[in-house]
C-alpha positions as CSV (number, residue, x, y, z in Angstrom):
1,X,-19.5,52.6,-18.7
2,X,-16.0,51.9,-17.8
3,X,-13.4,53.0,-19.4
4,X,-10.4,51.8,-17.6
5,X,-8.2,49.5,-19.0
6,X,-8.6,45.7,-17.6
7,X,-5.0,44.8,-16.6
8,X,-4.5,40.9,-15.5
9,X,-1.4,40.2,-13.2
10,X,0.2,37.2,-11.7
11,X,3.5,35.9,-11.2
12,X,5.8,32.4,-10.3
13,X,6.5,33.2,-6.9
14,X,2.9,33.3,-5.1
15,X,0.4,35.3,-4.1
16,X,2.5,36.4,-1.0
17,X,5.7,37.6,-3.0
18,X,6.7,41.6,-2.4
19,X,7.8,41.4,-5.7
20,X,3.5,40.9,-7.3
21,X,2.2,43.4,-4.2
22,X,4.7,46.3,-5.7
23,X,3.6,45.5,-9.2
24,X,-0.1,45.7,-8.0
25,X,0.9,48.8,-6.3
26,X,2.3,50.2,-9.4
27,X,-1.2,48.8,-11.7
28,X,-4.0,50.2,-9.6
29,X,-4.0,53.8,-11.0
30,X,-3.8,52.4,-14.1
31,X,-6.5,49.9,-14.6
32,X,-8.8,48.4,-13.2
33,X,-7.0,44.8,-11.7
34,X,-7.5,41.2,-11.5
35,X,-5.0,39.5,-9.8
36,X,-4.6,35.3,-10.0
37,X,-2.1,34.0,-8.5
38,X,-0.7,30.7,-6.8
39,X,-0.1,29.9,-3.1
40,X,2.9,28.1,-3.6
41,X,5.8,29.1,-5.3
42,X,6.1,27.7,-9.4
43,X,9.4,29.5,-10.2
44,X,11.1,27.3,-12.9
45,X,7.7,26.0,-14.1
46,X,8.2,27.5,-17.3
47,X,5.4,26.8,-19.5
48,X,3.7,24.1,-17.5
49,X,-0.1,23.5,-17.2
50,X,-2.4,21.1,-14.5
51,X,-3.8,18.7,-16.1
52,X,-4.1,15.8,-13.7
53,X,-6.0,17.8,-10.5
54,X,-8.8,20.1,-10.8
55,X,-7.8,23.8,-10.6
56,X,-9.6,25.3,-7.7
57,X,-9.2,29.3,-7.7
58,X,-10.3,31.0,-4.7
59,X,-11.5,34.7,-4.6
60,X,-10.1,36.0,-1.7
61,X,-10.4,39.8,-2.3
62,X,-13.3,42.1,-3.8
63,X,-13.6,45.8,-3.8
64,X,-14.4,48.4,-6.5
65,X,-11.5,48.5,-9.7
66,X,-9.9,45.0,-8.2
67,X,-10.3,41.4,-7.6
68,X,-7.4,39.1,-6.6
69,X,-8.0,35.3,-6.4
70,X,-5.8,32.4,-5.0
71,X,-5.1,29.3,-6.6
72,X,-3.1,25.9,-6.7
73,X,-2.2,26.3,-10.5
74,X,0.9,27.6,-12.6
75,X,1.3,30.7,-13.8
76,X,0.3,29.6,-17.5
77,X,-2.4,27.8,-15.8
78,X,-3.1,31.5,-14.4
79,X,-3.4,33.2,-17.5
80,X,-6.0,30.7,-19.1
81,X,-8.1,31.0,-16.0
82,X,-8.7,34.6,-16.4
83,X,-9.1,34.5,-20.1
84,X,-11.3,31.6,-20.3
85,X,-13.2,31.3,-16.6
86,X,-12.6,34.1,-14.1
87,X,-12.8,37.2,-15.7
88,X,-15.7,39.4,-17.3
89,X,-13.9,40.7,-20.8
90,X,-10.6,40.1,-22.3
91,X,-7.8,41.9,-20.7
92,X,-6.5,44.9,-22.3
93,X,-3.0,43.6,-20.7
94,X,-0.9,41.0,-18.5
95,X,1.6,42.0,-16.6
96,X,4.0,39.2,-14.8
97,X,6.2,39.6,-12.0
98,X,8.4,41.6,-10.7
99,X,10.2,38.2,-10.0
100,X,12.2,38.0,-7.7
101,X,15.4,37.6,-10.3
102,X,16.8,38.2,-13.7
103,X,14.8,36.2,-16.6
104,X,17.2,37.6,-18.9
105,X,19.1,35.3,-21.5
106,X,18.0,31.6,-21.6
107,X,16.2,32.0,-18.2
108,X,13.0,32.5,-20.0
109,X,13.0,29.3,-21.2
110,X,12.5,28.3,-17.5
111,X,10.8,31.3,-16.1
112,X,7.0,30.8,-15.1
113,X,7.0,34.6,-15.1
114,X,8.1,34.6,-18.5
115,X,5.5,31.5,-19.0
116,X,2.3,33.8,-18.2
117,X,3.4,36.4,-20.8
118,X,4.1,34.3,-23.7
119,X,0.4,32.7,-22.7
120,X,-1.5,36.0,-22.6
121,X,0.9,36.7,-26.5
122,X,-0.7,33.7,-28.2
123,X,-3.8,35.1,-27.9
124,X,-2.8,38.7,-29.1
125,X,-3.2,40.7,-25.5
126,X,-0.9,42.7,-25.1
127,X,1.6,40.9,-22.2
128,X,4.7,42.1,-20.2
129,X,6.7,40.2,-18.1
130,X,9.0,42.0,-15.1
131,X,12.1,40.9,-13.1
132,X,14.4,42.5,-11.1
133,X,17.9,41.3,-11.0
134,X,17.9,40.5,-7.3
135,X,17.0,36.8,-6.3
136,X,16.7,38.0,-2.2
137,X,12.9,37.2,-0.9
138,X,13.8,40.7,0.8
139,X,14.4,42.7,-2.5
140,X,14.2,46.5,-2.7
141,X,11.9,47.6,-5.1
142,X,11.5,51.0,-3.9
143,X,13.3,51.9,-7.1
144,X,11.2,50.7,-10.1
145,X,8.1,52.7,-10.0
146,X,8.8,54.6,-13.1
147,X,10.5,52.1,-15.4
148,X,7.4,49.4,-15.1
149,X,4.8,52.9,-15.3
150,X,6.8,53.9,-18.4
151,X,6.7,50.8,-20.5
152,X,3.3,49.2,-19.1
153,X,1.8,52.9,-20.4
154,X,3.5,52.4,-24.1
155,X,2.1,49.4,-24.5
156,X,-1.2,50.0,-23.4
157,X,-1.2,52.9,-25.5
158,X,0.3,51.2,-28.6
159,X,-0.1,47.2,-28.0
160,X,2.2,44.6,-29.4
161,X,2.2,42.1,-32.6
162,X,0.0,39.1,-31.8
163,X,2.6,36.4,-30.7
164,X,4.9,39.3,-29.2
165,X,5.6,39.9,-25.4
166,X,8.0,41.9,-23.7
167,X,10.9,40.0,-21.0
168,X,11.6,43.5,-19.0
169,X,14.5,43.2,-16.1
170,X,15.5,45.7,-14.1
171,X,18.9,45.8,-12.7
172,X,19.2,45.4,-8.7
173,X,19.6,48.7,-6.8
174,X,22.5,50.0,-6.0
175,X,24.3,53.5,-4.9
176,X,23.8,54.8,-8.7
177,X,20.5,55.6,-10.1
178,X,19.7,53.6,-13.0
179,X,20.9,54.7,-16.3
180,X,17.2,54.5,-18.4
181,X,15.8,51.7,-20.3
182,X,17.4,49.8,-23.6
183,X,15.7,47.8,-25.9
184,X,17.9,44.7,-26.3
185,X,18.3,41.3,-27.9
186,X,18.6,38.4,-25.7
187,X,22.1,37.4,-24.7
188,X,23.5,33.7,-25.6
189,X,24.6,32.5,-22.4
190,X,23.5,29.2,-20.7
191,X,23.5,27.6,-17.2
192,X,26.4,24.7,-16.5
193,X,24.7,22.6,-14.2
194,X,26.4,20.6,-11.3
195,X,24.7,17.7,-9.6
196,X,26.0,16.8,-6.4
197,X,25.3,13.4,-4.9
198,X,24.1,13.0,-1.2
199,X,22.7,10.1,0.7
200,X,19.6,10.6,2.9
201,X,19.3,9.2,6.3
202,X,18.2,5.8,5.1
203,X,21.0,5.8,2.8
204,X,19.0,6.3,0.1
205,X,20.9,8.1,-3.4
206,X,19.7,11.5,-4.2
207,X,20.8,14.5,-6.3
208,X,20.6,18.1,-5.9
209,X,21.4,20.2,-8.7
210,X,23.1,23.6,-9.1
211,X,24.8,25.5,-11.7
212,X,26.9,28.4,-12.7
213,X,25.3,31.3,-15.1
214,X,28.1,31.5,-18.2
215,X,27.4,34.8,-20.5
216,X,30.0,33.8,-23.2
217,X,28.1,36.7,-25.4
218,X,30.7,39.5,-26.5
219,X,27.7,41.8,-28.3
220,X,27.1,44.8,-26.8
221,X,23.4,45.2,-27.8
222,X,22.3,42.0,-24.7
223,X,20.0,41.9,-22.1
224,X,22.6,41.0,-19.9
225,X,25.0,44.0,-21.1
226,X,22.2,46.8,-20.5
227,X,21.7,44.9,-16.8
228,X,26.0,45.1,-16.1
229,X,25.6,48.8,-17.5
230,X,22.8,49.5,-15.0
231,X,19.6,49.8,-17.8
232,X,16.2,48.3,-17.6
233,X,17.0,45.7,-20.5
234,X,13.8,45.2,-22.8
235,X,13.8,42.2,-24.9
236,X,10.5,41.7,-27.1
237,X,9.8,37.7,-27.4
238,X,8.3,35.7,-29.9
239,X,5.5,32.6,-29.6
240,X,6.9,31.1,-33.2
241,X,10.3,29.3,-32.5
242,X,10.9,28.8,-36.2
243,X,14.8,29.2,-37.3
244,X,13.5,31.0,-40.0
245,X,17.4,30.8,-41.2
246,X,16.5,27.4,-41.9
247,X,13.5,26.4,-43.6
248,X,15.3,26.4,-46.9
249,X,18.5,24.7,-45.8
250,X,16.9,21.3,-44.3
251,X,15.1,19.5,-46.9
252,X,13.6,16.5,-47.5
C-alpha cells in the first residue's frame, strides 16, 4: 500500500515554465506527483473554465511516484480534470505555481495560479498557491527550496478549513538572504490601467492596455509590506466572498 501523499500541481504559465519544473523539483520527495498543465500560457485567466471546445489532456510522462499530462485547458480547468477524470484518488494537496510574479494584493483576483487553488479549496483539499516576486521568464529560483518545503509540509501535516487556500509569494532574490516567512493579510492596492490607442497597418483602431500597480495601504501587517521587507508573505484566502460586515446593514 502506498502511503505517500498524492500531491496535484499545475500552474498559469505552461507546462514549459521554470517556475512549475522547480516546484516539481521541490514535490517529488514529498509525494507521489501528478502534474496537469497547459501548453500555452493562461496567466490572467483567473477563474476561467472551457466550455465551448473539448478538453483534450495528453499524458506525456509516466514513471513510478509521477505522471505529468499536457493540455489545452485553464488552470481551473486543470484542477477539475484531476479531481474528476485523470487521477486515481483525491489529492491529499494542490500546489500552484511558482508563477512567474507577485499574486499578492488584488492580483489574485486575476491570477490563474491563484485560480487552481481556490478550485482545489471548494472541495476541501488542502491547496497552496506559489509566486515569486520576479515577472522575468529567466527567474532565479535557486533560493526557494525551503520556504515552499516548509509550508507545503505544515499543511500536509495539519490541512486547511474547507473553502481555505494559501496565496504564498516569495520576494525576488537579491544580495540579502530572506528574512523568514509572515503570515499576512492582503494589502488594498489596485492596478490603474492605461489604454493606449494604435492603428494597425490597415488602419484598423486597436487598444493595448497597461497599468501602474498603486499600494495606497499604510498597514504594516500586508502582503505587500512582508514582500518590501524581504519575507515570504502568506495570505490564507477564502472561497465565500460575503461582506459579512454587511448582511445586517442592507435590507430589504
Amino acid at each position: 500500500m502506498n502511503n505517500r501523499p498524492l500531491i496535484l500541481i499545475t500552474n498559469d504559465d505552461s507546462i514549459h515554465a521554470p517556475g512549475l519544473r522547480k516546484l516539481i523539483e521541490i514535490m517529488r520527495p514529498i509525494g507521489d506527483v501528478a502534474v496537469i498543465a497547459s501548453e500555452q500560457i493562461m496567466s490572467g485567466m483567473g477563474h476561467a473554465v472551457t466550455t465551448k471546445s473539448p478538453l483534450m489532456p495528453r499524458l506525456v510522462k509516466e514513471e513510478p511516484g509521477y505522471k505529468e499530462y499536457i493540455t489545452n485547458g485553464t488552470p481551473a480547468d486543470n484542477v477539475k480534470l484531476g479531481k474528476h477524470a485523470l487521477l486515481e484518488r483525491k489529492p491529499d494537496l494542490i500546489v500552484s505555481g511558482i508563477n512567474h510574479g507577485s499574486n499578492a494584493a488584488i492580483n489574485i483576483i486575476y491570477s490563474g495560479t491563484m485560480a487552481a487553488a481556490l478550485e482545489g479549496a471548494i472541495d476541501g483539499i488542502p491547496s497552496i498557491g506559489f509566486s515569486l516576486d520576479d515577472f522575468s521568464p529567466k527567474a532565479d529560483f535557486s533560493h526557494v527550496d525551503s520556504f515552499v518545503d516548509i509550508i507545503t509540509r505544515k499543511v500536509l501535516q495539519e490541512g486547511l478549513p474547507e473553502g481555505v487556500c494559501l496565496n504564498v509569494n516569495i520576494p525576488k532574490i537579491s544580495d540579502q538572504p530572506v528574512k523568514g516567512i509572515k503570515t499576512v493579510r492582503q494589502a488594498k492596492a489596485r492596478w490603474v490601467e492605461e489604454f493606449e490607442k494604435r492603428a494597425d497597418p490597415y488602419g484598423r483602431t486597436y487598444y493595448w492596455m497597461g497599468g501602474v500597480f498603486q499600494n495606497g495601504d499604510p498597514r504594516s501587517d500586508t502582503d505587500e509590506k512582508a514582500l518590501s521587507e524581504n519575507y515570504v508573505a502568506v495570505v490564507p484566502v477564502q472561497v465565500d466572498f460575503t461582506a459579512l460586515s454587511m448582511l445586517d446593514k442592507i435590507k430589504f
